[in-house]
C-alpha positions in Angstrom: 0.0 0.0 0.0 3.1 2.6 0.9 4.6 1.6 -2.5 1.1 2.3 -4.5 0.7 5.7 -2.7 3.8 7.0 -2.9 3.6 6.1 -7.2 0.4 8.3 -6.6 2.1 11.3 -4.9 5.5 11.0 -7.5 2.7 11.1 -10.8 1.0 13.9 -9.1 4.2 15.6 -8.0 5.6 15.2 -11.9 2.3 16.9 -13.0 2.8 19.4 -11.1 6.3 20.3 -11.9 4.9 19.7 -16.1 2.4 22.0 -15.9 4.4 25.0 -13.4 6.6 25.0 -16.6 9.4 26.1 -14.2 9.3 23.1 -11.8 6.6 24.5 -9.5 4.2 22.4 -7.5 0.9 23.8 -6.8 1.5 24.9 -3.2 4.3 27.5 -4.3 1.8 28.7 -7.5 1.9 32.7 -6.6 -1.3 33.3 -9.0 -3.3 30.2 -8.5 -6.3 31.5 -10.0 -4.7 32.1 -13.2 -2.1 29.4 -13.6 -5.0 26.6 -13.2 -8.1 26.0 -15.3 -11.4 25.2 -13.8 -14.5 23.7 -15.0 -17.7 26.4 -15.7 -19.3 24.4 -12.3 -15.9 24.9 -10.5 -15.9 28.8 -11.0 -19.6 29.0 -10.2 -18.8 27.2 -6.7 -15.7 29.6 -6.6 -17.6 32.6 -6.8 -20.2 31.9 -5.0 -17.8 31.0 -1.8 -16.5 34.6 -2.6 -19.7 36.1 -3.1 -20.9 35.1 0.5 -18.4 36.6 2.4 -17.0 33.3 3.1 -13.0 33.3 1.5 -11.0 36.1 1.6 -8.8 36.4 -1.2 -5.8 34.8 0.1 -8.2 32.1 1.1 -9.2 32.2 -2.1 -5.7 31.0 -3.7 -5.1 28.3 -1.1 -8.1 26.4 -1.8 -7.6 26.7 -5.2 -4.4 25.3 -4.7 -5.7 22.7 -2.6 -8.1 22.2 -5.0 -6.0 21.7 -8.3 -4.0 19.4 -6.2 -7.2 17.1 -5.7 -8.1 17.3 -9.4 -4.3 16.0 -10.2 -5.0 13.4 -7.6 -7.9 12.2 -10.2 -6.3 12.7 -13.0 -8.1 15.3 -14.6 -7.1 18.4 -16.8 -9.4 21.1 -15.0 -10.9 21.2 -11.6 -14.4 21.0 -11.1 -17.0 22.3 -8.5 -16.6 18.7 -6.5 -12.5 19.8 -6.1 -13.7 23.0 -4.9 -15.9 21.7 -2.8 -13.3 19.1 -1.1 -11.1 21.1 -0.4 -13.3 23.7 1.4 -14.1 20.6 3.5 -10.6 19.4 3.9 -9.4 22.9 5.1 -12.1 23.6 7.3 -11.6 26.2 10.0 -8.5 27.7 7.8 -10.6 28.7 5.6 -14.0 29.8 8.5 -15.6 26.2 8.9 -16.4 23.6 7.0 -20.2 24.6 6.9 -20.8 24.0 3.0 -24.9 25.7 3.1 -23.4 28.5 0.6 
């Protein structure tokens, strides 16, 4: 199991460093919301989180960061309102609560 997850993180990783251009994994991406695409359902869920009140904009960037991470975890080219979702969830309080009614 060790062995299969840490293929996972190493194709993820090499993604990451494919698509930054300059060897840059999502984490250090200084304009996240530009670098990554995202499905028409993953800006709605995006701008509505904005919208509310409920990320500020450097909140903003980390979830999308989080967020592109979990789409590269599935394979997929663009992230999708499920990502976004996700990773609201999986940063929680960071981000104020994990409340997911917006």
């Amino acid at each position: 199991a060790t062995h299969s997850v840490r293929a996972d993180v190493e194709r993820v990783r090499q993604g990451q460093y494919e698509r930054g251009g300059e060897g840059i994994l999502n984490g250090h991406v200084t304009h996240a919301l530009e670098r990554f695409e995202c499905s028409a359902d993953g800006s709605d869920r995006l701008q509505q989180l904005t919208e509310h009140g409920m990320l500020s904009a450097r909140a903003q960037r980390s979830l999308v960061r989080v967020a592109r991470t979990i789409a590269d975890i599935r394979g997929a080219e663009q992230m999708d309102a499920p990502d976004v979702t996700r990773a609201r969830m999986l940063m929680g309080t960071a981000i104020g609560g994990a409340d997911d009614s917006a």
